[in-house]
C-alpha positions as CSV (number, residue, x, y, z in Angstrom):
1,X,67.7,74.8,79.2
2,X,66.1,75.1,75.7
3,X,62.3,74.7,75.8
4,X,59.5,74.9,72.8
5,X,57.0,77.3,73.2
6,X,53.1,76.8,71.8
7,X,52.4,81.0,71.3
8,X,49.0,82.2,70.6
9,X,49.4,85.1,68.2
10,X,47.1,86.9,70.0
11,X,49.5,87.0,73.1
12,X,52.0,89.0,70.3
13,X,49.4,91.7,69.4
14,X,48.4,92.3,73.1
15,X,52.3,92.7,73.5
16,X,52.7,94.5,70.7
17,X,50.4,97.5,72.3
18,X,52.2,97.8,75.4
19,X,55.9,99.0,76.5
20,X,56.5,97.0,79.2
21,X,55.2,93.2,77.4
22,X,57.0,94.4,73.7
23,X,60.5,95.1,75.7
24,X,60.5,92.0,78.1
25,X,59.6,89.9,74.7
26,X,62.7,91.0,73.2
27,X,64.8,90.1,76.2
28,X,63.1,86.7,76.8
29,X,62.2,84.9,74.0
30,X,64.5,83.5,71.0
31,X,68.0,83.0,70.5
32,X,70.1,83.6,73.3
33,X,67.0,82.8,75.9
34,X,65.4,79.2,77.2
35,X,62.0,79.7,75.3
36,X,62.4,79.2,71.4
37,X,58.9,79.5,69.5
38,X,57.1,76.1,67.8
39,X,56.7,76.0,64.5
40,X,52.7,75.4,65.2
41,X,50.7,75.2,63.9
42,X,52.7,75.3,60.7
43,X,55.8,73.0,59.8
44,X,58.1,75.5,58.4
45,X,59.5,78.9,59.3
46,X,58.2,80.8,56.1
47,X,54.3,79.8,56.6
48,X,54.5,80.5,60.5
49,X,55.8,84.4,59.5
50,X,53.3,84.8,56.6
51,X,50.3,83.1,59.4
52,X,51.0,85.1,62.0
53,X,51.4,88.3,60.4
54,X,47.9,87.8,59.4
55,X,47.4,88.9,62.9
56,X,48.9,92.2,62.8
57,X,47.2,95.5,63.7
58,X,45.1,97.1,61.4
59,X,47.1,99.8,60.9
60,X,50.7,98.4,60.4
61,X,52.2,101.5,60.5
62,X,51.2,102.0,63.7
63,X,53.6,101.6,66.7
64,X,51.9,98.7,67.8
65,X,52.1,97.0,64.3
66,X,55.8,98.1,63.4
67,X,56.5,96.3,66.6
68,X,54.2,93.1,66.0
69,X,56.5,93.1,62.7
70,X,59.5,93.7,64.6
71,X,58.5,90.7,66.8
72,X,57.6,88.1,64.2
73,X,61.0,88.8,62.7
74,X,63.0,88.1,65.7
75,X,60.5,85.3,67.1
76,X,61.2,83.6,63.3
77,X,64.8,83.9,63.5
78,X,65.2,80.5,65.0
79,X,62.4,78.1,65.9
80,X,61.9,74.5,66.8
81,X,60.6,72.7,63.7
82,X,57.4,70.3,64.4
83,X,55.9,68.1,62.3
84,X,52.4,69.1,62.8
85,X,49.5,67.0,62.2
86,X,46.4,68.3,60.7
87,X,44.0,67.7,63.4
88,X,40.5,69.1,61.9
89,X,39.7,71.7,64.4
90,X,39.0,75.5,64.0
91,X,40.4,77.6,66.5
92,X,44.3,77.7,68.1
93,X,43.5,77.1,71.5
94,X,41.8,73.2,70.1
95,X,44.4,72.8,67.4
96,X,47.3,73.5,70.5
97,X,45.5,70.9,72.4
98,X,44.8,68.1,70.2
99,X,48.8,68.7,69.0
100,X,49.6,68.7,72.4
101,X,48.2,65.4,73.3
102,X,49.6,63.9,70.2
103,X,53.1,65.2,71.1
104,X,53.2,67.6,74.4
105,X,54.7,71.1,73.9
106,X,57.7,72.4,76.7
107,X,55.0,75.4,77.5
108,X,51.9,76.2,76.0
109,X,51.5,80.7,76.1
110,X,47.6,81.5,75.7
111,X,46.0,84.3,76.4
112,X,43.4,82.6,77.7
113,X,43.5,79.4,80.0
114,X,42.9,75.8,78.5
115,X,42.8,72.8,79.6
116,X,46.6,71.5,79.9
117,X,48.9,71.1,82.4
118,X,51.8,72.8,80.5
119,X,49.3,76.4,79.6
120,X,50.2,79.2,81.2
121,X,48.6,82.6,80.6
122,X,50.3,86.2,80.8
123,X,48.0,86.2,83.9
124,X,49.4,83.4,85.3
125,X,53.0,83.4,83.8
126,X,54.8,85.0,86.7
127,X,53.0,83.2,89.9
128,X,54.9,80.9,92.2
129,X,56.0,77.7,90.6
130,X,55.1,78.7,87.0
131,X,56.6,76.8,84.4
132,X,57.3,80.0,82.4
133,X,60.4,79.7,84.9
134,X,63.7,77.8,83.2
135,X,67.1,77.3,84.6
136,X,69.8,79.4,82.9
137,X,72.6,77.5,84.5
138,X,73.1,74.1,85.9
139,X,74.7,72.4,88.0
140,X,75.8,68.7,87.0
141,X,77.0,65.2,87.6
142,X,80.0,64.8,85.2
143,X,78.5,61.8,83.9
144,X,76.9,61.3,80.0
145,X,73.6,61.2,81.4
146,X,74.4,64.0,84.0
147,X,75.7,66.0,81.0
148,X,72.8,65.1,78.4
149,X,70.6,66.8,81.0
150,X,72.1,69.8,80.9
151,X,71.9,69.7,77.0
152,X,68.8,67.5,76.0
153,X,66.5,70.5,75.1
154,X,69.5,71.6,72.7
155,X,69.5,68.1,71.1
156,X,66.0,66.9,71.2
157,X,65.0,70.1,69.3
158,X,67.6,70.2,66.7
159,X,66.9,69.3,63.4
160,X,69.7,71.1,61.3
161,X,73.1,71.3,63.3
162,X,74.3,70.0,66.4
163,X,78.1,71.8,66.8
164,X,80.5,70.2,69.6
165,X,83.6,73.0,70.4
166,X,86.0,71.3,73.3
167,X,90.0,70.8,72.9
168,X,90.2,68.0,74.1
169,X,87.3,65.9,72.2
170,X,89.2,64.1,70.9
171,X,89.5,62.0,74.3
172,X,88.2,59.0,75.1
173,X,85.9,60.2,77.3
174,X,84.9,62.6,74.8
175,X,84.1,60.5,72.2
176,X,82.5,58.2,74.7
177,X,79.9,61.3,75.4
178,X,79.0,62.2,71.7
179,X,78.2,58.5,71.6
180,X,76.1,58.3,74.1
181,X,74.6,61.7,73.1
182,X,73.8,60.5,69.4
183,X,72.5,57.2,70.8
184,X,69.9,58.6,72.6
185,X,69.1,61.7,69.7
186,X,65.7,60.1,68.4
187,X,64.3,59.7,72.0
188,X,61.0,62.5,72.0
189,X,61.7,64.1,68.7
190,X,59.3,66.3,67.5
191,X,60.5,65.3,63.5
192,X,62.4,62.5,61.6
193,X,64.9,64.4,60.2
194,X,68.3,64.1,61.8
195,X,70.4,66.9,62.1
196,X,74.0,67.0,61.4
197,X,77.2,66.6,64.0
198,X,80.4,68.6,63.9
199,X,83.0,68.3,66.5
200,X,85.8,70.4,66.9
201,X,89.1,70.1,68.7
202,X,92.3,71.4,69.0
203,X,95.7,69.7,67.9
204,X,97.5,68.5,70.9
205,X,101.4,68.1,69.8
206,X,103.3,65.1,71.6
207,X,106.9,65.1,73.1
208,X,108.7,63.1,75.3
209,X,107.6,65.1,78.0
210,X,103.9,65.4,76.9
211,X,103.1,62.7,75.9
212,X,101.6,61.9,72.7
213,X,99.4,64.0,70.7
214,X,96.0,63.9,69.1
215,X,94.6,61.3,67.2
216,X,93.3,62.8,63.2
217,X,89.9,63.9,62.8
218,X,89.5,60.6,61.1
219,X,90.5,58.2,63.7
220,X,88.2,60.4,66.0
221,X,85.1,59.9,63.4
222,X,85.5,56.2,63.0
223,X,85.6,55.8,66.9
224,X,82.1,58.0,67.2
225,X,80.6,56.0,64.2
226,X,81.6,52.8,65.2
227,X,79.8,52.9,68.6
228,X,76.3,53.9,67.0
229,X,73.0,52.1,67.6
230,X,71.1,50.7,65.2
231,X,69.3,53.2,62.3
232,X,71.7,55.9,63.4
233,X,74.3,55.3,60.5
234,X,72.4,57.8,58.2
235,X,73.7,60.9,60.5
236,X,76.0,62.6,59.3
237,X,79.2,63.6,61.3
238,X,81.9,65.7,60.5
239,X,85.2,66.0,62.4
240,X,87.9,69.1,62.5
241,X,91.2,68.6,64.2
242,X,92.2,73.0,64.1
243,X,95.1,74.6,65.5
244,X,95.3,78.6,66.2
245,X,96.2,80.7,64.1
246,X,99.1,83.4,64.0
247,X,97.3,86.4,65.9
248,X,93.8,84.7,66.1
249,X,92.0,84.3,69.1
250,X,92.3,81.4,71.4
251,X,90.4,78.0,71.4
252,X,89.6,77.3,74.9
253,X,86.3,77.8,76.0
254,X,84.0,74.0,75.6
255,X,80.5,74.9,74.4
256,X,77.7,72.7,72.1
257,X,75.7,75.0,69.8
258,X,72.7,74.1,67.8
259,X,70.2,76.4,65.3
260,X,68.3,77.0,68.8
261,X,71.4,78.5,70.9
262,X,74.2,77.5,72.7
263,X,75.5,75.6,76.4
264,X,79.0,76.8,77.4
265,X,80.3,73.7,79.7
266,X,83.3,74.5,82.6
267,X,85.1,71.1,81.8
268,X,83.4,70.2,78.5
269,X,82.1,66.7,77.3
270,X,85.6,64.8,78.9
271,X,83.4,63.7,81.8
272,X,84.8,61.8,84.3
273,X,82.0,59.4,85.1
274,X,82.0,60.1,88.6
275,X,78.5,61.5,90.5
276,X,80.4,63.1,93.5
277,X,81.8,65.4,89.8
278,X,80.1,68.1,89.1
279,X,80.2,71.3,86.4
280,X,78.7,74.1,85.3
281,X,76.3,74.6,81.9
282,X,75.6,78.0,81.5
283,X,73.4,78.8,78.2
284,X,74.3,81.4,76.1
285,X,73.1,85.0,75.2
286,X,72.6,85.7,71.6
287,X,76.2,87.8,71.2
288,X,78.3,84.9,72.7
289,X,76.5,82.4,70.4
290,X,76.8,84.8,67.3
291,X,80.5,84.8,67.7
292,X,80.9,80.7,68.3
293,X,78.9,80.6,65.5
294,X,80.9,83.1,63.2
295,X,84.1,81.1,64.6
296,X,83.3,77.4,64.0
297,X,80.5,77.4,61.5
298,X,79.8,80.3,59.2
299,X,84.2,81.3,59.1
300,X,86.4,78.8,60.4
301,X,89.0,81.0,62.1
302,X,91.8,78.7,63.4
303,X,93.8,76.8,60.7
304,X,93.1,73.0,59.9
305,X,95.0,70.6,60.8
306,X,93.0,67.4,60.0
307,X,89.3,66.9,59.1
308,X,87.0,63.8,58.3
């Protein structure tokens, strides 16, 4: 659902000068949408604002340069980091190209057409087929792999935080998916550094007529860990065992964020391991993500019971 975009900054400025392309950009690129800008050709966030704004209109008080700006800003918010190699060649279009081969982008946006099977143009962006078309919602075996698929753009891309939010991950089965999610982290990823994994869930209380209740947050961390392959024991994972608060909201809803957005998921990582299961991923806009966020990360607002 999350894909890396390759943008030419020329693309921006042609936006930039027209109403229609400078409102659709807002609504379809960044946080909260499927295409999340590359870091290319530069490896961190700072030099890809400070290169790209070399290619602002002339006149930046213009309308067409405050919204370049405005476009940078928000395109910069949150993109995927890439480890970019220096490959000797002058313009974007070869640089995009040669990285490409080296490590193939999601999409690459040109304004002109080159030769790759992942370019599209804003000429060609909307015909039949295009792969400027992503899924916002899924439908999906409740299996680890079926799951993973559903999420994989989330994890592959992630280099800072991957955040797990389900009541009930403390399961077996749960812990059984972050495994098998963590296992498979360093397949096709565009840099070495890991990022970190929190996982939340909710204190279940036992009784003779519920049965027992949930495990601490660190018998649920030494059952993740302890299922790792090898060179994955440098990851960091954190656990929180919360309970709700007095007058604080509810924690229900099963989602996984990361720095790129968020998936919410109907049942949540217990998957059943059945292929005639299926649930629903749907990803995120930006205010439902800003909220989990604000919840789980920035303010933890349940209480803690546990945490490891």
């Amino acid at each position: 659902m999350i894909h890396e975009y390759a943008l030419e900054p020329t693309v921006l400025s042609a936006w930039a000068s027209n109403d229609r392309d400078y409102a659709e950009f807002l609504r379809e690129y960044g946080l909260g949408t499927p295409r999340i800008i590359s870091s290319f050709p530069k490896k961190k966030m700072s030099k890809l604002r400070s290169y790209l704004l070399q290619y602002s209109p002339q006149d930046a008080q213009s309308l067409s340069g405050r919204r370049y700006t405005e476009m940078v800003i928000r395109l910069t918010e949150s993109i995927v980091t890439r480890e970019v190699a220096d490959h000797q060649v002058a313009t974007w279009s070869e640089t995009a190209l040669a990285e490409n081969h080296r490590f193939p982008f999601g999409v690459i946006l040109s304004f002109s057409a080159i030769e790759a099977e992942n370019n599209i143009t804003p000429d060609s962006m909307y015909l039949e087929g295009s792969s400027w078309n992503h899924y916002g919602q899924m439908t999906v075996p409740r299996t680890n792999a079926g799951l993973l698929s559903a999420v994989g753009g989330l994890v592959r891309l992630s280099s800072r935080h991957i955040v797990i939010i389900d009541p009930f991950g403390w399961s077996d089965e749960a812990i059984g998916f972050v495994r098998f999610m963590i296992n498979d982290i360093s397949r096709d990823r565009l840099t070495d550094v890991l990022p970190k994994i929190t996982i939340f869930f909710k204190e279940k209380r036992g009784s003779p007529n519920a049965g027992g209740g949930s495990p601490s947050a660190g018998h649920v961390k030494s059952q993740v860990v302890q299922g790792l392959g090898v060179g994955l024991e440098k990851i960091e994972v954190q656990v929180f065992e919360l309970r709700e608060a007095a007058e604080g909201d509810v924690f229900h809803n099963r989602c996984i964020l990361t720095e790129h957005g968020g998936v919410m998921i109907g049942h949540g990582i217990t998957v059943s391991g059945s292929e005639a299961h299926t649930d629903e991923a749907v990803l995120m806009g930006a205010g439902v993500y800003h909220k989990k966020w604000q919840q789980f990360i920035e303010d933890i607002c349940f209480d803690v019971v546990s945490r490891a």
